[in-house]
Kinemage of the C-alpha trace (Angstrom):
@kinemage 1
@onewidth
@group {chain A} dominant
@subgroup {mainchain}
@vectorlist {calphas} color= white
{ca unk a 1} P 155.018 -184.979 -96.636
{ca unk a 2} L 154.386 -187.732 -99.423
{ca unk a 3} L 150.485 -190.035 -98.891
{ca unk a 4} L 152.359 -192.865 -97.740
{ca unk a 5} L 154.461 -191.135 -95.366
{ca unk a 6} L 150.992 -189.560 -93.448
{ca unk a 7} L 149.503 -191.425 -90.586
{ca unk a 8} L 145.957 -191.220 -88.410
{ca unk a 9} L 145.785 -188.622 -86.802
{ca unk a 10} L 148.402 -186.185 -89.071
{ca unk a 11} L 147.327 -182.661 -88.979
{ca unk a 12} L 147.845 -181.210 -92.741
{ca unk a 13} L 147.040 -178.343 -94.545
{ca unk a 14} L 144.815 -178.439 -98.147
{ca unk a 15} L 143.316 -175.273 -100.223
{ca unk a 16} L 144.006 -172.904 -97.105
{ca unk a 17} L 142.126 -175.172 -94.468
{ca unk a 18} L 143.906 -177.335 -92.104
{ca unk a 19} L 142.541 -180.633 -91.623
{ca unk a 20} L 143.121 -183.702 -88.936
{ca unk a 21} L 143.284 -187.160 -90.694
{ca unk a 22} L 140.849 -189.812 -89.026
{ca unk a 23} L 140.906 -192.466 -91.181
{ca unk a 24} L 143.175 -193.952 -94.290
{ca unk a 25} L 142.182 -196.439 -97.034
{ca unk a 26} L 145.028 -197.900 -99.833
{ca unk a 27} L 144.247 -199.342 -102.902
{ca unk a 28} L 146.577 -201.072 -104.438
{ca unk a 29} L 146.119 -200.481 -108.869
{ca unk a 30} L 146.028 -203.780 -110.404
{ca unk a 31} L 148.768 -204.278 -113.563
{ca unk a 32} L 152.132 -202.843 -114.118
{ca unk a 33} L 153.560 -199.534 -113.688
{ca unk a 34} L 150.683 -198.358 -111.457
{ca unk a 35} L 150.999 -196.206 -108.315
{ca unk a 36} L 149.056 -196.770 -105.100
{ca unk a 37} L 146.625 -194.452 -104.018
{ca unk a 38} L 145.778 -193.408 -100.725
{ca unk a 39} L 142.371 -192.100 -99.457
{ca unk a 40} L 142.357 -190.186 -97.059
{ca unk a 41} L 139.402 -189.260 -94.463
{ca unk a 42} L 139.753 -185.857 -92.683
{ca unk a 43} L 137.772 -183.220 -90.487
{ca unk a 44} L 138.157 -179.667 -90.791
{ca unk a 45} L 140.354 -178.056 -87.399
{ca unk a 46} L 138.310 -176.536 -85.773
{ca unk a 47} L 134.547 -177.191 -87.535
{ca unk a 48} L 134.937 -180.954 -88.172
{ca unk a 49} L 134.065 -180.469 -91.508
{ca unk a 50} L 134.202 -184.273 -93.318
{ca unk a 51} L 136.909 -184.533 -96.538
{ca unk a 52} L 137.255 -187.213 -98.549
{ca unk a 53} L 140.620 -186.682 -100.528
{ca unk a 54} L 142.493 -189.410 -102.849
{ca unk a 55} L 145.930 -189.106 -103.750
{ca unk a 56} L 148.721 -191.071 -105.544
{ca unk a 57} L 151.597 -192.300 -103.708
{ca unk a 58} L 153.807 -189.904 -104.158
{ca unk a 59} L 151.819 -186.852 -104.073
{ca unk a 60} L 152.169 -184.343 -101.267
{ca unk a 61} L 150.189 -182.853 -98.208
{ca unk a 62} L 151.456 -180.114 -95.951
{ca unk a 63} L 151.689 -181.186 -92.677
{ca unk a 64} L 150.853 -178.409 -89.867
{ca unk a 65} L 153.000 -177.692 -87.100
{ca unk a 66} L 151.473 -177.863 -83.544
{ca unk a 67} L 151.778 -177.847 -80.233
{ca unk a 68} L 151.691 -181.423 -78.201
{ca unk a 69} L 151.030 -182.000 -74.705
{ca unk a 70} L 151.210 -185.009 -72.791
{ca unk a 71} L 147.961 -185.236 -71.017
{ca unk a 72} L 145.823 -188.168 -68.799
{ca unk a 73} L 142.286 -188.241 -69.183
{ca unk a 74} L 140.689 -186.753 -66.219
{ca unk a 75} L 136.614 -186.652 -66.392
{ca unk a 76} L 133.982 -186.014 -68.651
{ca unk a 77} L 132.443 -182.594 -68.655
{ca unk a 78} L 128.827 -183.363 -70.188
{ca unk a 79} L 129.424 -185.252 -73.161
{ca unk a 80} L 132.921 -183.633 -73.688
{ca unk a 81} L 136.141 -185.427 -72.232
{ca unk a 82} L 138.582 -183.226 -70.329
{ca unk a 83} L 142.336 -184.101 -70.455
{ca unk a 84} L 144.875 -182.265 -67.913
{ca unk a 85} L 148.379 -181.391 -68.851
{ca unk a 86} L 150.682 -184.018 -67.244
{ca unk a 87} L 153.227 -180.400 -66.421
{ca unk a 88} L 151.204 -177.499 -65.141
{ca unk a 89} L 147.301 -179.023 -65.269
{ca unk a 90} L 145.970 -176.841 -67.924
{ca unk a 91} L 142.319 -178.572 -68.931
{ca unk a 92} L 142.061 -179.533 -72.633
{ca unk a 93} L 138.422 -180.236 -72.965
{ca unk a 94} L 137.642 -182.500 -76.417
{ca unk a 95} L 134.275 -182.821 -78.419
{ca unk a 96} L 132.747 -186.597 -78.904
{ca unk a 97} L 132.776 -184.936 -82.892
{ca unk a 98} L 136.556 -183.763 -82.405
{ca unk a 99} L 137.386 -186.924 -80.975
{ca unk a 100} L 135.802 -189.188 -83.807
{ca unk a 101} L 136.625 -192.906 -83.141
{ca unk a 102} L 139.499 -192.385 -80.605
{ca unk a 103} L 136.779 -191.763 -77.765
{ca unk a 104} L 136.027 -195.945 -78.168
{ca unk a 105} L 139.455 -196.033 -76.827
{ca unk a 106} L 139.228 -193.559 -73.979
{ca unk a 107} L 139.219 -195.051 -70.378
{ca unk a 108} L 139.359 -193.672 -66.646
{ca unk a 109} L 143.077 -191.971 -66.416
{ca unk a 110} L 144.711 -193.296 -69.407
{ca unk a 111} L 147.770 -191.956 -69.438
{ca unk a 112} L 150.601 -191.448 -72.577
{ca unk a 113} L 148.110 -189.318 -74.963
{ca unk a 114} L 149.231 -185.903 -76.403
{ca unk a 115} L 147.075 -183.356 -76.984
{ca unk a 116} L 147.383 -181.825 -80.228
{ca unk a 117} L 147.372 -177.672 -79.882
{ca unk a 118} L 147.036 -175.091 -82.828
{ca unk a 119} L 147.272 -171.865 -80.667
{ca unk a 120} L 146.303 -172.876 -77.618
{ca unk a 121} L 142.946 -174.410 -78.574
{ca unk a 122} L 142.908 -178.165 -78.534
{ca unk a 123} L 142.218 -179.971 -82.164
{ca unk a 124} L 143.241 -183.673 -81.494
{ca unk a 125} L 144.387 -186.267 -79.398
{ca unk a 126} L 146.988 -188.634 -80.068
{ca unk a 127} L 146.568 -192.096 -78.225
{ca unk a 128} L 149.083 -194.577 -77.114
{ca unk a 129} L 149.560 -197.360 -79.410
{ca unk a 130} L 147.736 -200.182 -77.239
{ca unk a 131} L 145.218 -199.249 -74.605
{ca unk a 132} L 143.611 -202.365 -71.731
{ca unk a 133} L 139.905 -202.404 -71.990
{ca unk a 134} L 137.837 -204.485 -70.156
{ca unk a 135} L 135.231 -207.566 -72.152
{ca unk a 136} L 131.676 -207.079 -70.858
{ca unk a 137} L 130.342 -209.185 -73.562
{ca unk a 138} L 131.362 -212.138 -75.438
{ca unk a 139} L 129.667 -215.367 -76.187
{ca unk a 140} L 130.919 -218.371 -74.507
{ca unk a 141} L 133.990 -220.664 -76.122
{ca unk a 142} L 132.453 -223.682 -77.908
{ca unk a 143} L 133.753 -226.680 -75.960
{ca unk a 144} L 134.652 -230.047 -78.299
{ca unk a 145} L 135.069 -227.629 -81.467
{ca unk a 146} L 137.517 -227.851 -83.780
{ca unk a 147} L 141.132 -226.848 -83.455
{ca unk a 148} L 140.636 -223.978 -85.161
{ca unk a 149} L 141.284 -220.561 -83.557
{ca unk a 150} L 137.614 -218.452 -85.013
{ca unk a 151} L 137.335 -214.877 -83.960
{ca unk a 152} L 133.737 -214.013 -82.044
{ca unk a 153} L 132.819 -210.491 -81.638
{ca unk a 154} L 133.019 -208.811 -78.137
{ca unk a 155} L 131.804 -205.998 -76.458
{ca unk a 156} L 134.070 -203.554 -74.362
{ca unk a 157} L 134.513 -201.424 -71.426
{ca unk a 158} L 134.177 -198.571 -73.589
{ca unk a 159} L 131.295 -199.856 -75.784
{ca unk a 160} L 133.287 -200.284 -79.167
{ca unk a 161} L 132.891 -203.851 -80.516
{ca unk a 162} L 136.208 -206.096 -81.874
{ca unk a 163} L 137.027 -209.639 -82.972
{ca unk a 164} L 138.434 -211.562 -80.541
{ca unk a 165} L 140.037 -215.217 -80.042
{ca unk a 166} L 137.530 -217.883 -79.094
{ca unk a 167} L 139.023 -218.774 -75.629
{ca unk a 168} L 138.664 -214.914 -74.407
{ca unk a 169} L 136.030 -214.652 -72.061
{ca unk a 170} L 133.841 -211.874 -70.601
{ca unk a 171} L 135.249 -210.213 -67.649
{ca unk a 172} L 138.966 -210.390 -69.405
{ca unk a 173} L 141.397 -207.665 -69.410
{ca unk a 174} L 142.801 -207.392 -72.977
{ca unk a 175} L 145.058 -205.006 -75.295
{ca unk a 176} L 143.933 -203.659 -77.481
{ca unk a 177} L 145.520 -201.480 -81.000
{ca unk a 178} L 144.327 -198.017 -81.014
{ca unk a 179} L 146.255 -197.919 -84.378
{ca unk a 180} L 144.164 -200.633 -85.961
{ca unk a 181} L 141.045 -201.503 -83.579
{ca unk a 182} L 141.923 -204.864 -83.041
{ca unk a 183} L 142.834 -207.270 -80.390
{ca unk a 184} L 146.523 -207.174 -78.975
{ca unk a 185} L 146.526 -210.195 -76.586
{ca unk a 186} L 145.391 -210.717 -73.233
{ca unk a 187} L 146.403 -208.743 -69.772
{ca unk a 188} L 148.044 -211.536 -67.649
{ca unk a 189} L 146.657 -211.306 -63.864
{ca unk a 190} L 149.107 -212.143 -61.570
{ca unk a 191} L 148.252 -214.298 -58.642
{ca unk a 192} L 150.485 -215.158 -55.548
């Protein structure tokens, strides 16, 4: 597949070693005529071995085929998180290093991830696009401010940090982008 056609978490084959891709950085080239280039941040499967790769737009990666299962987080095991097959129950247990920034994401049975299989042994998780995490910390809205909306930082559930609108408030239910790490909008509570 062509760099701009290759998305987080895209497992990929280069010089004989397949690789998961964490993280993805365009530049765009300044001036006519010039191609974008796409950097690409990826861990060795298994190993984690870091790679730091930059290709033009139109270059090509291999992408690996693998197995996916639809799995819920169950429970940790030590520091390692252990998904169950939502079919037959097999345990897929992940590594925090495996894992990399999706396990900022991870909460108590989240539901709609895939596992990511290269002969049977776990490599990967996919996560659903938007994930509800809880704010523990945020600093209060300014009262008599301007109308301006300004982003304040907040602590989560999970312990990752993200920019969020001033009138969230700690305790809040929110959505959150595992795609892009930012704030989605807030989880209405219904009351009757």
């Amino acid at each position: 597949m062509k760099a701009h056609e290759i998305k987080k978490g895209n497992v990929v084959e280069h010089n004989k070693t397949v690789y998961q891709i964490r993280d993805i950085e365009r530049s765009s080239p300044q001036g006519r005529g010039g191609n974008m280039t796409f950097r690409f941040i990826m861990y060795s499967v298994p190993g984690g071995q870091k790679l730091d790769l930059s290709l033009k737009s139109e270059e090509e990666l291999v992408e690996v085929d693998l197995l996916r299962r639809e799995a819920t987080f169950s429970y940790m095991d030590g520091d390692d998180f252990v998904f169950l097959d939502k079919e037959d129950y097999t345990p897929y247990t992940l590594s925090p290093a495996t894992l990399g920034d999706a396990k900022g994401y991870i909460t108590e049975g989240l539901e709609d991830c895939y596992v990511q299989l290269i002969d049977d042994q776990a490599i990967g998780l996919q996560l659903p696009a938007n994930v509800v995490l809880e704010v523990i910390e945020t600093p209060p809205e300014l009262k008599g401010g301007t109308a301006t909306k300004r982003p304040k930082p907040a602590k989560l559930s999970t312990g990752i940090e993200i920019m969020v609108p001033e009138y969230i408030a700690t305790g809040e239910k929110i959505y959150v982008s595992t795609l892009t790490g930012e704030f989605g909008g807030r989880v209405e509570t219904k009351t009757f």
